[in-house]
C-alpha positions in Angstrom: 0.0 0.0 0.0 1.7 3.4 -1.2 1.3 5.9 1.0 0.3 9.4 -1.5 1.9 12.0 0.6 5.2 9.5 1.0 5.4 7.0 -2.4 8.1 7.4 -4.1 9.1 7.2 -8.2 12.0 6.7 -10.4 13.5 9.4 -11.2 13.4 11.6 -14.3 11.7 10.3 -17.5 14.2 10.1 -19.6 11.6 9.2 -22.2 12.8 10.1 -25.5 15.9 9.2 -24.4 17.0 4.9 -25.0 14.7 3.1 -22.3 16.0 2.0 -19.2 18.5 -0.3 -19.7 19.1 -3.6 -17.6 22.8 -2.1 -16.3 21.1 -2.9 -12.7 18.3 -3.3 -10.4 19.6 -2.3 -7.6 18.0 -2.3 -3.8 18.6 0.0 -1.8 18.5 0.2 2.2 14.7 1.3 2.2 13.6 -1.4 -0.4 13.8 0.9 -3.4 14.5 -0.7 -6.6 16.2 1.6 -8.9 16.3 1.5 -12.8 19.4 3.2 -13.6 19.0 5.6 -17.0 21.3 5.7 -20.3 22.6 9.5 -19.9 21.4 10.4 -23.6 18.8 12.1 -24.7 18.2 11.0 -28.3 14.5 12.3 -29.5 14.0 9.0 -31.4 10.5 8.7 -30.6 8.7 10.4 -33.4 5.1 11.8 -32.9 6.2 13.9 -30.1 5.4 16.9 -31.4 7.5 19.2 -29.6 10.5 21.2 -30.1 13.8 21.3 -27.5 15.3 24.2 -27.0 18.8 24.8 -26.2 20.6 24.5 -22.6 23.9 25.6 -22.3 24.2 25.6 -18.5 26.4 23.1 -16.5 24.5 20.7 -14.4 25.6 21.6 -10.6 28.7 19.7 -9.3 27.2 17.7 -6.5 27.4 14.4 -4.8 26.3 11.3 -2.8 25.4 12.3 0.9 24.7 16.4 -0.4 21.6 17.6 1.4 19.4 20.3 0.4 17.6 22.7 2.5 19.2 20.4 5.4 16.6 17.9 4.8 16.7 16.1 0.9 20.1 14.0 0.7 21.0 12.9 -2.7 22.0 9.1 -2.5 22.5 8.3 -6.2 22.8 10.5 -9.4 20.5 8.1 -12.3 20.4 11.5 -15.0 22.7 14.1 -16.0 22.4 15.2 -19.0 21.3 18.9 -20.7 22.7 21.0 -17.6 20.3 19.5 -15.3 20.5 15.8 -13.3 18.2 13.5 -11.6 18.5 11.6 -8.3 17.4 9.6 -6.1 17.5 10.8 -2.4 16.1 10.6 1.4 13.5 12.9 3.0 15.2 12.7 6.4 12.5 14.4 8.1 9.7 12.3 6.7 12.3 9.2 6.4 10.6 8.4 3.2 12.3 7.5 -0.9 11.9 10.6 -2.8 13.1 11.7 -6.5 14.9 15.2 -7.1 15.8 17.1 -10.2 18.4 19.7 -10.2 19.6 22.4 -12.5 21.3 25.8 -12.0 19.1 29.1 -11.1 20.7 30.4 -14.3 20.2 27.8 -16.7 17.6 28.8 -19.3 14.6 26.6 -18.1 14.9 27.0 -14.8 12.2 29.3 -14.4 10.1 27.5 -17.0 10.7 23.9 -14.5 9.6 25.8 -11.2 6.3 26.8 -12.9 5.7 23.7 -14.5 6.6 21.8 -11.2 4.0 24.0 -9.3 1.1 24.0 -11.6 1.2 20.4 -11.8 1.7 20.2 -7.5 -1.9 22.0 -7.9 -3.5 19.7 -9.9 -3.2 17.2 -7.4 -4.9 14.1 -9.1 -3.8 10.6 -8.1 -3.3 9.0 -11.4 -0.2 11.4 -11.7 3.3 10.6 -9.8 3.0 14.2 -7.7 5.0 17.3 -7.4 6.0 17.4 -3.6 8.1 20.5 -3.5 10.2 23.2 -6.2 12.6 25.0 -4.3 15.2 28.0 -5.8 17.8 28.2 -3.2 21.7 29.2 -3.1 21.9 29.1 -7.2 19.8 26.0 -7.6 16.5 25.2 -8.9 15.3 21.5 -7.3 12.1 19.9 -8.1 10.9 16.9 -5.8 8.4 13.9 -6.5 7.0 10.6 -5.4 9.3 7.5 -5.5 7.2 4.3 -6.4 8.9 1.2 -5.1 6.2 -0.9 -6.6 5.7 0.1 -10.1 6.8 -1.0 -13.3 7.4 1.0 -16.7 5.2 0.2 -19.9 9.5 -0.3 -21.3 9.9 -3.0 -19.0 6.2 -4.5 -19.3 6.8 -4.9 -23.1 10.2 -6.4 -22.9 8.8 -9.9 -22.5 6.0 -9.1 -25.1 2.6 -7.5 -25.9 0.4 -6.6 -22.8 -2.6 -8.9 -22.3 -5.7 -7.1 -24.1 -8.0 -6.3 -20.8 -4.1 -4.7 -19.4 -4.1 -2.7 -22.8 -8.1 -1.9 -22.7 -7.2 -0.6 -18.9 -4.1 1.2 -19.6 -5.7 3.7 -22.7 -8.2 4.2 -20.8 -6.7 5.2 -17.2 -4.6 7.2 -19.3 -6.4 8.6 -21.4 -8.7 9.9 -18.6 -5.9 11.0 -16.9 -4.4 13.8 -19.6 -8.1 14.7 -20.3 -8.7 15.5 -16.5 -4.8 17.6 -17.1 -6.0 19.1 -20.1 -8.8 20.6 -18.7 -6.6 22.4 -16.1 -4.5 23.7 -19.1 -1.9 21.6 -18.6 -0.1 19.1 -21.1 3.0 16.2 -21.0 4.3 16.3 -24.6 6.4 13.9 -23.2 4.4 10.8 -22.6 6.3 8.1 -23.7 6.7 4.6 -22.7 9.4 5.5 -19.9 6.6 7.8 -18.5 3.8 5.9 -18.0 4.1 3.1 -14.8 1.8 0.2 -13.5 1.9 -0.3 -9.4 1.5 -3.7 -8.1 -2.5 -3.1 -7.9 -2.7 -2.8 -11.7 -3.4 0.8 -11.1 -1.9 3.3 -13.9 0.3 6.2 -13.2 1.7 8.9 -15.2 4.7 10.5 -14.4 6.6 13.6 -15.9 3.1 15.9 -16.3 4.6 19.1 -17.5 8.1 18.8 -15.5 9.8 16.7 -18.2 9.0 18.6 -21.3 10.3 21.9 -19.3 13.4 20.5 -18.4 14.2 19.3 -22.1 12.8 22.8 -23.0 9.7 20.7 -25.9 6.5 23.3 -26.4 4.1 22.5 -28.7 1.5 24.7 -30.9 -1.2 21.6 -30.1 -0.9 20.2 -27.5 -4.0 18.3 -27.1 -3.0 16.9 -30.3 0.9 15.9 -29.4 -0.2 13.9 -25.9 -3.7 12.3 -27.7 -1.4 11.0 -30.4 1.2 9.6 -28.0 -1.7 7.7 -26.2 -2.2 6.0 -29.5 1.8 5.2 -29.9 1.2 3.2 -26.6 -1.9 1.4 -27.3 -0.3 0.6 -30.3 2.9 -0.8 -28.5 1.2 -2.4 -26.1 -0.3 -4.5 -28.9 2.4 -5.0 -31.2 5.0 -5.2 -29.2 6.6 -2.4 -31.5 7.1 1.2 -32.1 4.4 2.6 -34.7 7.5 5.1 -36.5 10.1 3.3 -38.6 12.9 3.8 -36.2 12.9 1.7 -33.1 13.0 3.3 -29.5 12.6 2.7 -26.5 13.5 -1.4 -26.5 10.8 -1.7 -29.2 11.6 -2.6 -33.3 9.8 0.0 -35.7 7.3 -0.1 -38.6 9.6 -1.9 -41.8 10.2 1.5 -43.8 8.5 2.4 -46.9 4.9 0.9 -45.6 3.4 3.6 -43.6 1.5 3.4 -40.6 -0.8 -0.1 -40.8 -3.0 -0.9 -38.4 -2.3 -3.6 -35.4 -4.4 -6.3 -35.7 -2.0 -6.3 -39.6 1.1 -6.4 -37.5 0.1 -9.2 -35.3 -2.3 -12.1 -35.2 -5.0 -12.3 -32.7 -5.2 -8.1 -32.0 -8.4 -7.1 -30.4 -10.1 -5.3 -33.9 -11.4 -2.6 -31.0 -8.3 -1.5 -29.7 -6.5 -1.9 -33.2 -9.3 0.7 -34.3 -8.7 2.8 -31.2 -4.8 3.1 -31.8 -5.5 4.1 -35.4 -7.4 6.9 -34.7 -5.6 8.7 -32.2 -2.1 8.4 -34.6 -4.3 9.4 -37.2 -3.2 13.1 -37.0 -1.8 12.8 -40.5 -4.0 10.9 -42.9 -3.0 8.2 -42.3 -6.2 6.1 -41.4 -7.8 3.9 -43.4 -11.3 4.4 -44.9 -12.7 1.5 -42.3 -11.8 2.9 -39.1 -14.1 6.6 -38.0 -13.3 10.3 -37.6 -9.7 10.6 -35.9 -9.5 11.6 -32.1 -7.8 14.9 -31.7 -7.9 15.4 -28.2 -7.8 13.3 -24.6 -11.4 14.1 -24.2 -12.3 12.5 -28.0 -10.3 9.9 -26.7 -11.8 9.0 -23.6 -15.7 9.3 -25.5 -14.3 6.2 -28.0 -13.0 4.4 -25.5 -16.3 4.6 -23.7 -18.3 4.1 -26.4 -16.3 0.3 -27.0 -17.8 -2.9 -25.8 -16.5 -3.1 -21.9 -13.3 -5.7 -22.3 -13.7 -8.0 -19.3 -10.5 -9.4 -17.5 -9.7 -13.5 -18.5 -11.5 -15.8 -16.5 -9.0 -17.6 -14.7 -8.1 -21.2 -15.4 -9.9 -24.1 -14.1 -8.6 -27.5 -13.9 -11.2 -30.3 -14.0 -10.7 -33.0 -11.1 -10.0 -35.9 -12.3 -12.9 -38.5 -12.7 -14.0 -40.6 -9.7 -12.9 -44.0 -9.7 -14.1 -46.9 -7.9 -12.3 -49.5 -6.3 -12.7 -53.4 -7.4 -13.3 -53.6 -4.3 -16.1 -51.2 -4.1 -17.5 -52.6 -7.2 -18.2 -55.8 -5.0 -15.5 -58.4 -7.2 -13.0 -58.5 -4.3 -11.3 -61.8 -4.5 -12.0 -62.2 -8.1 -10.3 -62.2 -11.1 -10.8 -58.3 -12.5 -12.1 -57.9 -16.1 -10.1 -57.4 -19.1 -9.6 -53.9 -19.9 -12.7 -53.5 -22.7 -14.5 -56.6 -22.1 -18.3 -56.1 -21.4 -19.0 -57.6 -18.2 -22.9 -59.0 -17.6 -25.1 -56.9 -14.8 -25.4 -59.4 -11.9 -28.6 -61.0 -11.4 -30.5 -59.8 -8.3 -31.6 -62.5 -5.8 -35.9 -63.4 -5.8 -37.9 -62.6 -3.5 -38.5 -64.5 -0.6 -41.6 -65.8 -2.2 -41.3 -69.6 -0.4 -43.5 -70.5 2.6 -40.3 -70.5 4.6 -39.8 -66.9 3.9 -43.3 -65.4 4.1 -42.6 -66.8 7.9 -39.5 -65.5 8.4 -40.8 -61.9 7.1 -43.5 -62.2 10.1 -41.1 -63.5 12.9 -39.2 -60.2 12.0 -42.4 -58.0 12.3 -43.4 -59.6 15.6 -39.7 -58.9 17.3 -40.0 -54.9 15.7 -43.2 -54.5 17.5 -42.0 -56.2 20.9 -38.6 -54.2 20.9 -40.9 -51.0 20.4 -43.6 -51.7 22.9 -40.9 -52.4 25.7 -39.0 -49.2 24.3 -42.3 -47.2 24.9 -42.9 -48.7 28.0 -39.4 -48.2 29.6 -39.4 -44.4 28.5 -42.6 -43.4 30.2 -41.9 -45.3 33.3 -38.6 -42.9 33.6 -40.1 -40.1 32.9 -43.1 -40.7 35.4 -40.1 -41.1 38.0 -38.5 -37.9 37.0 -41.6 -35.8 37.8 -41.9 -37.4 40.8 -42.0 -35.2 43.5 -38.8 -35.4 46.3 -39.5 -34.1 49.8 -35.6 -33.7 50.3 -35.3 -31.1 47.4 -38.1 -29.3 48.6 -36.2 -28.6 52.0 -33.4 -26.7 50.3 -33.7 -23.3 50.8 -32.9 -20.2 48.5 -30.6 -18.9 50.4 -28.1 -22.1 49.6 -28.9 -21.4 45.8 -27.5 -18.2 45.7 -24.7 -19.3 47.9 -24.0 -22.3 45.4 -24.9 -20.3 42.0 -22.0 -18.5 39.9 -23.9 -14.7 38.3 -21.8 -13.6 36.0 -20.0 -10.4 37.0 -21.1 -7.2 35.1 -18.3 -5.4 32.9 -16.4 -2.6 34.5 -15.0 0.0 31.9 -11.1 0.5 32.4 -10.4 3.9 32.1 -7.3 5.0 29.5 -4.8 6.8 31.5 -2.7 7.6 28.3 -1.9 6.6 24.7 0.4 7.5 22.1 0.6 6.8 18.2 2.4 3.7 17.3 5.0 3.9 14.3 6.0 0.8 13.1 7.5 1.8 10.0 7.9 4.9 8.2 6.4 8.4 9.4 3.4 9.4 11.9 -0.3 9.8 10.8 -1.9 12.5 13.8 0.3 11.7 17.0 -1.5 15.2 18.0 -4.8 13.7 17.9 -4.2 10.9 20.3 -6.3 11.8 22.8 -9.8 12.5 20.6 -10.2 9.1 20.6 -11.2 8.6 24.4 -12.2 12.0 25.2 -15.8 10.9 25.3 -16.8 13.0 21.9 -18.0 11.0 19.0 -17.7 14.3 16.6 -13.8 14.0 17.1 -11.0 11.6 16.1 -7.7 10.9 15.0 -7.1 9.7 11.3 -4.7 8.1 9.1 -3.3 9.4 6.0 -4.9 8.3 2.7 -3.3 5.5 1.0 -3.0 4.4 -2.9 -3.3 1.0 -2.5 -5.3 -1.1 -0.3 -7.6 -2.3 1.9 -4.8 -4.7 3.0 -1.7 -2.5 4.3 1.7 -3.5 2.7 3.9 -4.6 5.4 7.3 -3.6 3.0 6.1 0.1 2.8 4.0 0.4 5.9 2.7 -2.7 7.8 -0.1 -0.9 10.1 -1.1 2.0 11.8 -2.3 2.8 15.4 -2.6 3.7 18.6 -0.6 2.4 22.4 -3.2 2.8 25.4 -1.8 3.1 28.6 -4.5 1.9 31.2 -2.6 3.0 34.3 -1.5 -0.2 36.3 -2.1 -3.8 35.5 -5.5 -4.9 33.9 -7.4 -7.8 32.8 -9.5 -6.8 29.6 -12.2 -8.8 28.8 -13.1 -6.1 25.3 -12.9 -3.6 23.5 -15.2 -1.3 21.2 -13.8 1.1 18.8 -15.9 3.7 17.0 -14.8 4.0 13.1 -15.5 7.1 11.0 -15.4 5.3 7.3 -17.6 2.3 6.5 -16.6 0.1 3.7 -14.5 -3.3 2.9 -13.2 -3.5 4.5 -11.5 -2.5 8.4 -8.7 -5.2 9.7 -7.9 -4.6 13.4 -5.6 -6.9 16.1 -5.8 -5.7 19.8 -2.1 -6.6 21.5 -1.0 -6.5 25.2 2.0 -4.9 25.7 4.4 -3.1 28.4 5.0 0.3 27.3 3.8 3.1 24.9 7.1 3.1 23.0 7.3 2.5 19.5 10.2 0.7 20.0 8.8 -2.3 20.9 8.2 -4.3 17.7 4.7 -5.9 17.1 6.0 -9.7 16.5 7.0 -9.4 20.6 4.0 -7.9 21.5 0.9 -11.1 22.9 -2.2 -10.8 20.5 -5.3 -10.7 22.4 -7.6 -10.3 20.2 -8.8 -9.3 16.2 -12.0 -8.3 14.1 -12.4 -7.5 10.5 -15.6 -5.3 9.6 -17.2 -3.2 6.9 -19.3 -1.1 9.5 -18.4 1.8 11.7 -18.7 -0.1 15.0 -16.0 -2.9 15.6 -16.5 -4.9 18.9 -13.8 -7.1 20.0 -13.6 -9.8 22.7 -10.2 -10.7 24.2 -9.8 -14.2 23.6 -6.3 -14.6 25.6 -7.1 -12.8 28.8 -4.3 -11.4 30.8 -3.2 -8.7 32.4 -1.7 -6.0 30.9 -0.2 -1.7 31.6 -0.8 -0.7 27.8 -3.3 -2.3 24.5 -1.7 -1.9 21.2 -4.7 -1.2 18.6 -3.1 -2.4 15.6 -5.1 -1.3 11.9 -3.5 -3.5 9.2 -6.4 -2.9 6.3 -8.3 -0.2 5.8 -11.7 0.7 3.2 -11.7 3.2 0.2 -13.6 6.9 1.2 -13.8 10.3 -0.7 -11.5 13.2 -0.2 -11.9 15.8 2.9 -10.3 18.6 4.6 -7.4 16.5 5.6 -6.4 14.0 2.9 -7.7 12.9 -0.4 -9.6 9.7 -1.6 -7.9 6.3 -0.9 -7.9 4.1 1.7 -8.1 5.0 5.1 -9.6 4.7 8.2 -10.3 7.3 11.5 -10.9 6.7 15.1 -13.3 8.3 17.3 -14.1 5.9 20.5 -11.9 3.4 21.8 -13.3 1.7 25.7 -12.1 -1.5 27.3 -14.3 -3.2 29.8 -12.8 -5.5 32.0 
């Protein structure tokens, strides 16, 4: 589960340059897996439709372990090229992965990256790798943005061939309604090429690059609508082919054989879905060059995203099923144990079923059986009500107990006493806090308050390599014996995963696989009630939230997963 205020992405698109290369896939410390870049930038993929200015300024001589603003420290340099580099470095006051660009204040698109870094900070929409801070400070112009440990390029996913066609159907149009949503802000790529576009581990699509990377290779365009539709259709078209639709190849893919034009997919390669093959026609057709059966050309994201809806939905592939094999029965079971078993292929004769007992001797036997039945159930009869008769008997002896000895001999259950919460701080198990400074709204007796986490990409479940849980340590003043719990949720939905843990202290510290589970619940509802099923007693109650439901945007966060917490109470 990516966290959206602390994922992380590859750096730079170097997306007209070669694609990433296979020099190394390196880890680093924080489980980052990084792609390293060719340090060219070759504009070999045609259709982009922009122009590149010139940059004559040196890229800043920095290095490994440099911070910036005492708080961004460049690890590794993956781009330098055009007076400005790339790199991969640590947020040490949010200890998260981030990606930095940097150029000299005087280098001719420096001011042109800072505004196109902050418009698209302000757009703010998920489906695009954010904008998380543009600095100018002490001769340099830095740009930082998500890290995303868990995606993948389109490059990388068309290495080992051509994406499956529901993958394809999803990726035009996630993208597709992506740039439209950008273009309606006024804002454009013009560099949206294979290298730019990224699939997480949910199968979610992400774009990367929006606006930054055309400014720092200095590309404008006179149509922009026009440039980024038609580079939607180069990677539909790609992603069905397996190749590039110019005659030169880029980015790990083989071009078009020269001197045939642009020909539709489904002519390149057997088996293309006719839809899609139409779909990628029209949006390269910005030229003439579609063919009299496919329909009008889309010009723009929005075009794009009508004729994509407009398609018959493409469903995902049913998954394999494997039929068990056929039951067999044993010669025993077929009643020839002992016997010799047939020849494979023979037809063996049904067996002849025995007559009736039809004889004198058996129309005697049948009534000798019917006489004993009716015996053994009159004596049954008989024996049952002569018990019960004695149980309702009255006893003088039990009617000289008095109540006073009942009470003294019965166990009452003892009513629940609440436990009163002394204390409780914000667990962090990995990672950075949610609202440490709204611990204490969730037992301060008000339902309208609460504390909250942060709003997550991915989910319900919570990955454990990014970010394993969130929650809250209750300190309960000495040792108790908890016999539950109820917490009060503030998002409904599928679903909320939480484990109740007994532990000694409030630290964070203290890891969770030390800690003695007590007791777990996973609901869709706004109420979760859990009993302790390992009673004990305990100083502090870890409330441990490992999955959380999908909700809308608000003040605080925007839509993704998340949860809120106003009401915790133990009883004990």
């Amino acid at each position: 589960m990516a966290e959206r205020s602390t994922a992380a992405v590859d750096v730079a698109d170097n997306s007209g340059d070669e694609p990433l290369t296979a020099k190394a896939d390196q880890t680093t410390s924080d489980g980052v897996a990084l792609n390293r870049e060719r340090e060219t930038d070759s504009e070999e993929a045609q259709g982009s439709g922009g122009t590149a200015g010139p940059g004559k300024a040196s890229p800043p001589e920095l290095h490994s372990g440099h911070k910036l603003a005492r708080r961004y420290r460049l690890e590794e340099c993956v781009t330098r090229l055009d007076g400005f580099s790339s790199w991969r470095a640590m947020d040490e006051k949010l200890r998260r992965a981030v990606g930095v660009h940097l150029l000299p204040a005087d280098h001719p698109r420096a001011r042109s990256v800072l505004a196109a870094a902050r418009s698209s900070a302000l757009l703010g929409d998920p489906r695009f790798v954010q904008v998380l801070d543009a600095v100018e400070e002490n001769d340099l112009v830095y740009v930082v943005h998500e890290w995303l440990p868990d995606a993948t390029e389109l490059t990388a996913l068309l290495a080992s061939g051509p994406l499956e066609v529901h993958e394809a159907y999803q990726m035009v149009s996630q993208v597709s309604g992506a740039m439209a949503a950008a273009h309606r802000e006024g804002l454009a790529h013009l560099k949206l090429t294979p290298g730019a576009v990224l699939r997480t581990s949910t199968g979610q699509w992400r774009i990367r690059g929006l606006a930054v990377n055309a400014a720092l290779r200095g590309i404008s365009s006179d149509t922009p609508q026009r440039t980024d539709t038609e580079a939607i259709g180069a990677l539909l078209y790609a992603a069905l082919t397996q190749r590039w639709p110019y005659e030169s190849d880029a980015y790990g893919l083989s071009g078009l054989p020269k001197g045939v034009g642009l020909i539709a997919p489904d002519q390149v390669r057997a088996g293309v879905h006719r839809g899609l093959s139409e779909l990628a026609m029209r949006a390269l057709a910005n030229d003439g060059a579609t063919a009299s059966r496919h329909e009008s050309p889309c010009t723009t994201p929005e075009e794009l995203v009508k004729a994509v809806g407009e398609m018959p939905r493409i469903r995902p592939p049913e998954p394999a099923f494997t039929a068990p094999p056929e039951y067999q029965r044993t010669t025993y079971q077929q009643g020839t144990y002992g016997r010799q078993s047939p020849r494979p292929g023979a037809t063996q004769p049904l067996p002849t079923p025995p007559p009736p007992l039809q004889s004198r001797t058996g129309t005697a036997l049948k009534w000798a059986v019917s006489a004993l039945l009716i015996a053994a159930l009159g004596l049954g009869s008989w024996q049952l009500a002569d018990a019960l008769m004695d149980h309702y008997k009255p006893d003088d002896t039990k009617q000289t107990q008095t109540t006073d000895g009942n009470e003294k001999d019965g166990t009452k259950p003892k009513p629940a006493k609440p436990i009163a919460i002394k204390d409780a701080q914000e667990y962090v198990a990995k990672g950075d806090a949610q609202a440490p400074e709204d611990v204490g709204n969730t037992y301060d007796g008000n339902s309208s308050t609460y504390w909250r986490s942060r709003s997550f990409l991915d989910g319900p479940e919570m990955k454990p390599s990014f970010k394993p849980g969130v929650g809250i340590v209750y300190d309960l003043g000495s040792q108790k014996t908890v016999s539950a719990a109820s917490i009060g949720l503030r998002y409904a939905g599928d679903h909320t995963t939480i484990t109740l843990y007994a532990t000694d202290s409030t630290s964070s510290s203290t890891p969770v696989d030390s800690m003695t589970k007590i007791g777990t619940i996973t609901t869709s509802g706004t109420t979760a009630k859990i009993t302790i099923t390992k009673k004990a007693p305990t100083r502090c109650v870890l409330l441990w939230i490992t999955a959380m439901p999908y909700a809308s945007g608000d003040q605080y966060s925007g839509a993704g997963y998340k949860q809120a917490i106003t009401d915790v109470k133990f009883t004990g």
